[in-house]
Structure formats: C-alpha cells, structure tokens
C-alpha positions in Angstrom: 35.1 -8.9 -2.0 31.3 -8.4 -1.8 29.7 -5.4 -3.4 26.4 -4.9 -4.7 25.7 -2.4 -7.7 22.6 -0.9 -8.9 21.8 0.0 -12.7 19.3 2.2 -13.9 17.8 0.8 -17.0 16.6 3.2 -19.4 13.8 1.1 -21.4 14.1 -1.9 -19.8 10.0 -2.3 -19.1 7.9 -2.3 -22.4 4.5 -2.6 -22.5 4.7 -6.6 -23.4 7.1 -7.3 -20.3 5.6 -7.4 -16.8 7.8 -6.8 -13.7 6.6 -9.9 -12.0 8.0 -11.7 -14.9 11.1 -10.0 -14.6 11.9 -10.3 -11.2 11.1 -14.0 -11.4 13.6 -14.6 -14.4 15.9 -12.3 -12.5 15.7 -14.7 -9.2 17.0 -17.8 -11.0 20.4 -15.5 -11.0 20.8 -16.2 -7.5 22.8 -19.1 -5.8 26.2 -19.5 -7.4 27.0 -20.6 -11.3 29.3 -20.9 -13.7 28.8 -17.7 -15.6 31.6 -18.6 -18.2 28.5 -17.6 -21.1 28.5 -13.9 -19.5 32.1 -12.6 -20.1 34.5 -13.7 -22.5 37.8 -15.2 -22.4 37.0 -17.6 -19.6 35.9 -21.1 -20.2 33.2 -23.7 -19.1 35.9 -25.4 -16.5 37.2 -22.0 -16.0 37.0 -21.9 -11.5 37.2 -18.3 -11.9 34.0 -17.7 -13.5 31.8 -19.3 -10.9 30.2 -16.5 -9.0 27.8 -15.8 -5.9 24.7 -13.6 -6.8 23.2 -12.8 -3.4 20.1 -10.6 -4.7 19.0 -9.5 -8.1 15.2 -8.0 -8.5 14.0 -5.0 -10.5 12.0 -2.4 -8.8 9.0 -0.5 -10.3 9.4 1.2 -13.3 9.0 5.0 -13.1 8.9 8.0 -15.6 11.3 11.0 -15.2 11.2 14.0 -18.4 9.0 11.2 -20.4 11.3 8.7 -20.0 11.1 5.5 -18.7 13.0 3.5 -16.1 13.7 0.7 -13.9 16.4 0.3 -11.4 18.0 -3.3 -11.0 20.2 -4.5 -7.8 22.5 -6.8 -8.5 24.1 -7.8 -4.7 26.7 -10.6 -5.5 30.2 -11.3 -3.9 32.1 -10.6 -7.6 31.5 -9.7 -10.8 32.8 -10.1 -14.2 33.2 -7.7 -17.6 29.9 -7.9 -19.0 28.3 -10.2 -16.7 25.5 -8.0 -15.8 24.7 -6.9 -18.7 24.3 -10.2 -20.5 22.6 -11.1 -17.1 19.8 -8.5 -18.2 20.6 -8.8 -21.6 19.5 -12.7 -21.4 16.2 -11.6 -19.1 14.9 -8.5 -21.9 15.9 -11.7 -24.5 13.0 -14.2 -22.5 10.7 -12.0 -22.0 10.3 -10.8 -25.5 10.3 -14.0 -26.5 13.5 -14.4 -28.1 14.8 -16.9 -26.0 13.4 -19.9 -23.9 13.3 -19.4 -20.1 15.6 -23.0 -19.9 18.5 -20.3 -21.9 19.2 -19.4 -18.3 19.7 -22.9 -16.7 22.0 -24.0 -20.4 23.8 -20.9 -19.7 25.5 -22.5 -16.9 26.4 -25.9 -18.2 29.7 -26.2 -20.2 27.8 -25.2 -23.6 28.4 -22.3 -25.2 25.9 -19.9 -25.3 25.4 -16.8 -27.2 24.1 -14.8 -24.6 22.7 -11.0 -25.3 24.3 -8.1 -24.3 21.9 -5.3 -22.8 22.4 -2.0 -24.8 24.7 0.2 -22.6 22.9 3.5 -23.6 20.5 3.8 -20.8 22.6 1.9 -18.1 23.7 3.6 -15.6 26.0 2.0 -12.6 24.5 4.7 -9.6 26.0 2.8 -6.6 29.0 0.3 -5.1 28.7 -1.2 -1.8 31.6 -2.8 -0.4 29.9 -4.7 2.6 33.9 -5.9 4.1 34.8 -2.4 3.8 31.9 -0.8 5.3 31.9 -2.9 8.4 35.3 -2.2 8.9 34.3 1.7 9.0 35.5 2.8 5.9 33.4 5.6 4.1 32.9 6.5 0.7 34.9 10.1 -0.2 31.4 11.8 -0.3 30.5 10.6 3.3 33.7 11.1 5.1 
C-alpha cells in the first residue's frame, strides 16, 4: 500500500545544519533498501524489511510562538516501526558530525548498525496519503 506521511520536526534545523545538507543526506533515502538497521526484530536477509522511499526532502524551517520547525515528507510505498525516525535520527546524527555520511550506505548492508533514534518530542505525524485508496475515490472522514 503506498502512503506518504509528513512530520513536523520540532528542532530539527540548528544553527550548524544547513537545509541543503539535509535535503541531500535525506535524498540518498530514496530508491529501495534494506532498512533492516531502522526497526528491530527483522534481520539483514529479512525480505520484509526492503522498502521503496519514493520522496523524502525537508522544507524550510519556520518559527511559530518562538519555536522552530521543519516539516519532512517521507512518500514511500511502506513503512516500518521506527523507520522514520531512525531515518532522521541518522541524518541530525551526520550532520552534527556524529556519524560519517557512508553510515547511510553501511546501514543497508547485512551489518549491524546502531542507528539513532530522532527524539519523538517535537514529531508530529500531520498527514497520511493512501494514493490506491484515493484514486479509487475514497475520502478521508473529514472530506467526505
């Protein structure tokens, strides 16, 4: 089934990270891999935890009551517990330097990897598409 999901990010962009960085780091997501590093209880030869990320960018940070945020889209066919956030977890990780950009690429191979979880205070899951459903005409309860 193919959904996409947006997060909100509460404090995702410091100072030190720069969204073209992100959103490059972020790309590498897309094409399909062996996420078996961003959930748990599935292993490296594991066939279930291969999955199709269509899209994943961050957009520009904003400021709402002083804080700060970022929204991410994540567009892929499935997803797994945890996935995204250690997929986000893994990009704050590079880009403050406490992990080498290759981290992503390992990730994938049959090695484990400890892989990050982004906090979940901040993170906010604001919207599920179901692209089958919707082009079959079915509406979400708030726009039927």
């Amino acid at each position: 089934m193919e959904g996409s999901a947006v997060f909100c990010c509460l404090r995702l962009l410091r100072c030190c990270m720069t969204l073209e960085k992100v959103n490059k780091l972020l790309a590498c997501y897309k094409g399909t891999h062996n996420f078996h590093n961003f959930t748990s209880q599935k292993g490296p030869r594991d066939p279930s935890a291969k999955r199709y990320i269509m899209e994943m960018y961050c957009g520009e940070p904003f400021v709402r009551e002083n804080v700060e945020f970022a929204v991410i889209k994540v567009k892929g066919q499935s997803f797994m517990m945890h996935q995204i956030r250690k997929m986000i977890g893994l990009v704050i990780a590079i880009v403050k330097g406490y992990a080498a950009e290759s981290v992503i690429e390992r990730s994938w191979g049959e090695e484990k990897v400890d892989v990050p979880k982004a906090p979940g205070l901040g993170l906010v899951l604001e919207r599920v598409h179901f692209e089958k459903y919707n082009r079959l005409g079915w509406k979400p309860h708030e726009e039927a």
